[in-house]
C-alpha positions as CSV (number, residue, x, y, z in Angstrom):
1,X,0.0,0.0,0.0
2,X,1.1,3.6,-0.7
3,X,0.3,6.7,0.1
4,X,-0.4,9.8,-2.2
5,X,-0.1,13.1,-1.4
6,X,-2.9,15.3,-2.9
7,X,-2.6,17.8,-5.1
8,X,-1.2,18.0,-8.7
9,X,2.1,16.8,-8.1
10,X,1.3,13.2,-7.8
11,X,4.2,12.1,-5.6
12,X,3.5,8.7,-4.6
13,X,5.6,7.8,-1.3
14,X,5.6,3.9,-0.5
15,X,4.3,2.8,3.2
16,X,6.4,1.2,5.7
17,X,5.5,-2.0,5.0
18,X,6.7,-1.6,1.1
19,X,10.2,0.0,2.5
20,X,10.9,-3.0,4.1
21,X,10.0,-5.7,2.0
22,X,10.3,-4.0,-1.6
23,X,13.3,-4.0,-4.0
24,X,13.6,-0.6,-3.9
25,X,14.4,-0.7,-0.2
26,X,17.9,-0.8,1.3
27,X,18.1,-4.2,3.3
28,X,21.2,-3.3,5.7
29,X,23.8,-0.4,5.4
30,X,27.0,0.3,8.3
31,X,29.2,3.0,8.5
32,X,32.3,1.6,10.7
33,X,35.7,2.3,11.8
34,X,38.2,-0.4,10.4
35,X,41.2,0.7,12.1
36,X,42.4,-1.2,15.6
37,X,39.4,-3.3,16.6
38,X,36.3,-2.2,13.8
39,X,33.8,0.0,15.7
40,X,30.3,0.6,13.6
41,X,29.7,3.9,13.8
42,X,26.0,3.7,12.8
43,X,23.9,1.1,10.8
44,X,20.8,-0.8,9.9
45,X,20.3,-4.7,10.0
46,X,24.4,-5.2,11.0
47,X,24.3,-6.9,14.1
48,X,28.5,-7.0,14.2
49,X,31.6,-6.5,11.7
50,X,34.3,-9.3,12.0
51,X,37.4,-8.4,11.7
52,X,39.5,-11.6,9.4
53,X,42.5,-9.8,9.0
54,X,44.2,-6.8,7.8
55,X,41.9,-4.8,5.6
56,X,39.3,-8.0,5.3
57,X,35.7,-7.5,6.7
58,X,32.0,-9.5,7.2
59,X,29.5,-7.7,7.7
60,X,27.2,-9.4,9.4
61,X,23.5,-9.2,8.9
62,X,21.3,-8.9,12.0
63,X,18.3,-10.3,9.6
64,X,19.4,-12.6,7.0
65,X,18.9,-11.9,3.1
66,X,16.1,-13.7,1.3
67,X,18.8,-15.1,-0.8
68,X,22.6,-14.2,-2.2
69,X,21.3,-12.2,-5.1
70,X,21.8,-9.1,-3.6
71,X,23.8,-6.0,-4.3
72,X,26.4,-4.4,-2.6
73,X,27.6,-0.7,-2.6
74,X,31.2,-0.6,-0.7
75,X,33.3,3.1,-0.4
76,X,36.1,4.1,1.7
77,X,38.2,7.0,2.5
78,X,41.3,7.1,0.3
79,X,44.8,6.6,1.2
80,X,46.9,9.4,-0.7
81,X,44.3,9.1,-3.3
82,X,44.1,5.6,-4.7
83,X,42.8,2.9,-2.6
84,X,41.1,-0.6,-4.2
85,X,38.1,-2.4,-2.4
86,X,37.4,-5.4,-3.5
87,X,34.8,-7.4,-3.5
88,X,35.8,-10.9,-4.8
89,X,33.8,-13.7,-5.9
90,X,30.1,-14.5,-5.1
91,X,30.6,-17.4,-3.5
92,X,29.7,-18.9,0.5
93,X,32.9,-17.3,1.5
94,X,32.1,-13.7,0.4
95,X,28.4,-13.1,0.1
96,X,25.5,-15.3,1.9
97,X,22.5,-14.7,3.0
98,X,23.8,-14.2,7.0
99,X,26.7,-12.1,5.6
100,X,28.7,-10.1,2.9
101,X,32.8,-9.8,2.7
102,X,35.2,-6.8,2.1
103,X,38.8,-6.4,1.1
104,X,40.6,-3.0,0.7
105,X,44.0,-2.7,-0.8
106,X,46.9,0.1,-1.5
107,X,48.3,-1.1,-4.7
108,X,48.5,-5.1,-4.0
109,X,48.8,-4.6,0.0
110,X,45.7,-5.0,2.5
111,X,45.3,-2.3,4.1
112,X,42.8,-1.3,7.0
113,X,40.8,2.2,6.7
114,X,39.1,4.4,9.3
115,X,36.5,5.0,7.2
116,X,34.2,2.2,5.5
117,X,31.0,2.8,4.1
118,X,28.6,-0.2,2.6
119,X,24.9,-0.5,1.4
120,X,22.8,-3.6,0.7
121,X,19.8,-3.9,-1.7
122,X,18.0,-6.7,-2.7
């Protein structure tokens, strides 16, 4: 169900309901710290972020996804303006349903960042 807001601009905003369950929704996002131990900063169906070694993240999904075909929006801060995050394979080790993996390099070394951003929709 929607809800329309009168008028003659006929903006249609979807309901609660449709946010959480439609494919236009976001289904988890995390802003966290991967520096030292990874603190999340702020985010939305991450229940934790596991740290498996330098510069190589799960993000782990307080709710799991319906399924892995889900996409995944990852930034970071830069580190003296290039920096690589990777994403690797879609496989059980990298993305599932109960969570999705990072990797962040400068050049070919891992590297951890303060700042990591990453957005799922499904």
């Amino acid at each position: 169900m929607s809800t329309t807001i009168s008028g003659s601009s006929g903006i249609v905003f979807p309901d609660a309901t449709t946010m959480q369950t439609g494919q236009q929704a976001v289904k988890a996002w995390v802003n966290f710290n991967g520096t030292g131990t990874p603190a999340i900063r702020a985010a939305y169906n991450v229940t934790s972020i596991t740290d498996n070694g330098t510069g190589d993240y799960s993000v782990n999904f307080t709710t799991a996804m319906v399924d892995v075909n889900y996409a995944t929006v990852v930034s970071g801060d830069a580190y003296n303006g290039y920096t690589s995050i990777g994403y690797g394979d879609v496989s059980t080790s990298w993305q599932n349903v109960a969570f999705t993996r990072i990797r962040t390099f400068v050049s070919t070394e891992p590297y951890d960042k303060p700042l990591y951003t990453l957005a799922v929709f499904r």
